[in-house]
matplotlib code that plots the C-alpha trace (Angstrom):
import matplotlib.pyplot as plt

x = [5.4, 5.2, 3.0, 5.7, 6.4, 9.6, 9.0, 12.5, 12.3, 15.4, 17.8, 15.9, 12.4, 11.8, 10.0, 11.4, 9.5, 10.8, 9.5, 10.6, 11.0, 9.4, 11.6, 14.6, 15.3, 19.2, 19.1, 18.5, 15.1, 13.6, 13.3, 10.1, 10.3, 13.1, 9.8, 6.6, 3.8, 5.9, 5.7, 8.4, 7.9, 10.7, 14.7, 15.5, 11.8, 10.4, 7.2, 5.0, 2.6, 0.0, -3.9, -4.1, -7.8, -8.9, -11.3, -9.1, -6.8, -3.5, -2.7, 0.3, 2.5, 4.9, 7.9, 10.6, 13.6, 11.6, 9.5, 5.6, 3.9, 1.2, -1.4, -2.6, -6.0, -5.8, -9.5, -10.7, -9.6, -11.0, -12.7, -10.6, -7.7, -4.5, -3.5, -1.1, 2.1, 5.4, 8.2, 10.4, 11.0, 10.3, 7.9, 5.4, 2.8, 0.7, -2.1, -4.6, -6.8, -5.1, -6.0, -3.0, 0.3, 1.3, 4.5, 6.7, 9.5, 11.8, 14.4, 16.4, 19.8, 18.6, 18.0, 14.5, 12.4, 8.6, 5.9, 2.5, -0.5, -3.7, -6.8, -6.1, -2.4, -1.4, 2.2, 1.4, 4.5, 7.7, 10.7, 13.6, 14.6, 16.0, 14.8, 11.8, 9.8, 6.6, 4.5, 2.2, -1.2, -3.6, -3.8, -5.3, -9.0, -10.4, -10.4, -8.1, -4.0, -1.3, 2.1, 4.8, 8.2, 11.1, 15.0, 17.5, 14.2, 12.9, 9.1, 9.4, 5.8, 2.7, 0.0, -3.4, -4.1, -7.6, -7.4, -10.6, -11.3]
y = [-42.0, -44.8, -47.2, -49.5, -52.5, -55.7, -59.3, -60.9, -64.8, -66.1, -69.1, -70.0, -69.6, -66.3, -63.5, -59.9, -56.8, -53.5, -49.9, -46.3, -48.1, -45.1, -42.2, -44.5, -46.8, -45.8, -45.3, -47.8, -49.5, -49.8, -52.7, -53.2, -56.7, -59.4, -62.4, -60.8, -62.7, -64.5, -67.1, -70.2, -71.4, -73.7, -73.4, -71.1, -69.7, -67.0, -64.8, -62.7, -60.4, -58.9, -58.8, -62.2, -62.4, -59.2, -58.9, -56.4, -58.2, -59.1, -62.2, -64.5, -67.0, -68.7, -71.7, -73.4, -75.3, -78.2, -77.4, -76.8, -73.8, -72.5, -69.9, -67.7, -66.0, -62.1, -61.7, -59.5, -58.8, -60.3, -58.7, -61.8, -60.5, -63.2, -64.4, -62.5, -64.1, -63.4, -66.1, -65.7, -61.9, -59.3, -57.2, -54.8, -52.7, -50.4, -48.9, -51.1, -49.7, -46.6, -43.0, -40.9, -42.8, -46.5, -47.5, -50.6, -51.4, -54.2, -55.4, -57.6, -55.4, -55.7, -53.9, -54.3, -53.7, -52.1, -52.3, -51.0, -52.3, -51.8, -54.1, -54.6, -55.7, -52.2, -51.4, -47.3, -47.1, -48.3, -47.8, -49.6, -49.0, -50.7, -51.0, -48.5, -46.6, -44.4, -44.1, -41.5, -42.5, -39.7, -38.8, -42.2, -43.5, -45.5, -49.3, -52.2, -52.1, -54.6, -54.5, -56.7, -56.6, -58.4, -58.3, -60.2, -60.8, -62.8, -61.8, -62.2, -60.7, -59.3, -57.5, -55.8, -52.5, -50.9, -47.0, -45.6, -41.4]
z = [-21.5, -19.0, -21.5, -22.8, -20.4, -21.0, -19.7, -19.7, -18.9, -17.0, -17.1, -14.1, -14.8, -13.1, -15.0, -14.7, -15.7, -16.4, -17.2, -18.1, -21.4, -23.4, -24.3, -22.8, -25.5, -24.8, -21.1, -17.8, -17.7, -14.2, -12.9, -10.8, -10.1, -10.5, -9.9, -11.4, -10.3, -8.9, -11.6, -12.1, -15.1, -15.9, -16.9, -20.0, -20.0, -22.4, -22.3, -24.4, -23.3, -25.0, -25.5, -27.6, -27.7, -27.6, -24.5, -23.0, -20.9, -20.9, -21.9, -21.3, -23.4, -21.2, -23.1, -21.6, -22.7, -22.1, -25.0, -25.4, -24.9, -21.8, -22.3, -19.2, -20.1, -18.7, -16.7, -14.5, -11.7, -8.9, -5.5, -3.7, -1.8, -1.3, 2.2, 4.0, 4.3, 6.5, 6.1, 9.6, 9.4, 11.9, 9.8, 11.0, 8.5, 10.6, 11.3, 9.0, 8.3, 7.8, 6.5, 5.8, 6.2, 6.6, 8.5, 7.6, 10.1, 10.6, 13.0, 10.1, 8.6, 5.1, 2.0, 1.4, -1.7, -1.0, -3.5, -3.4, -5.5, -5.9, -5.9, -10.0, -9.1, -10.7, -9.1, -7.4, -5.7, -4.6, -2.0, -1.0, 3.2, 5.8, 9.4, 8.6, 6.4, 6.5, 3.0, 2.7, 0.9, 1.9, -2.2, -2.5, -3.0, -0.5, -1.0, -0.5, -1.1, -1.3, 0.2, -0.7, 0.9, -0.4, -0.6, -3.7, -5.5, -2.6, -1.4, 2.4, 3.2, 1.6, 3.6, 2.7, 4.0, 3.6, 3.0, 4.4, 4.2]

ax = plt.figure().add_subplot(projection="3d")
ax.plot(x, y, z, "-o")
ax.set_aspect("equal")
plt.show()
């Protein structure tokens, strides 16, 4: 169970995945994120996902209303870690580096959606909470995590933490 993943394009260019799909074909898919990779890819767009030329990695089709089609090659990942970003919200992650737990708090009255990823971009968690949150990560190995807060499919803030034993 767990293998099965949907893309859904929007009207508005945003890409949506789900999961739980396996075993659930009558039930509620999860939705992990309402603007996966946080990709805009034009109105009315659709996506396919699969391993296109066989190396391993996912691959990516992306069309739009406007016609024409865009490949994205899947590679591997890289040892590069993105910039952290916070966009006018009270956030704090703490400690980093961290051994045990991590604690996200914010002053803002909102509903906000945690994600954590690893290095590979491989979702390991989520949460929703508002004003704070701890998350426990003593079961994981050592190495470097991402965070990525957001609320009504808007990412407000993503932070690296480094796990260390």
């Amino acid at each position: 169970k767990g293998d099965t993943k949907l893309f859904v394009g929007t009207e508005f260019g945003k890409l949506y995945y789900y999961n739980d799909i396996d075993d659930n074909l009558s039930g509620n898919f999860r939705k992990v994120s309402g603007n996966y990779l946080y990709l805009d890819k034009g109105w009315r767009s659709s996506y396919s996902v699969s391993d296109f030329n066989g190396d391993g990695y996912p691959d990516m089709l992306i069309g739009n209303y406007a016609g024409g089609v865009e490949f994205m090659k899947g590679v591997s990942p890289s040892p590069i870690s993105i910039d952290e970003i916070e966009e006018g919200f009270a956030i704090k992650v703490f400690p980093n580096p961290a051994k045990e737990m991590i604690t996200i708090e914010s002053n803002e009255n909102k509903e906000f959606e945690v994600c954590l990823y690893s290095i590979e971009g491989v979702m390991i968690k989520n949460f929703s909470f508002k004003n704070a949150l701890q998350i426990n990560i003593s079961g994981l190995s050592s190495g470097i995590y991402f965070v990525t807060i957001s609320y009504d499919d808007i990412v407000t803030y993503r932070k690296k933490i480094l796990k260390i034993q």
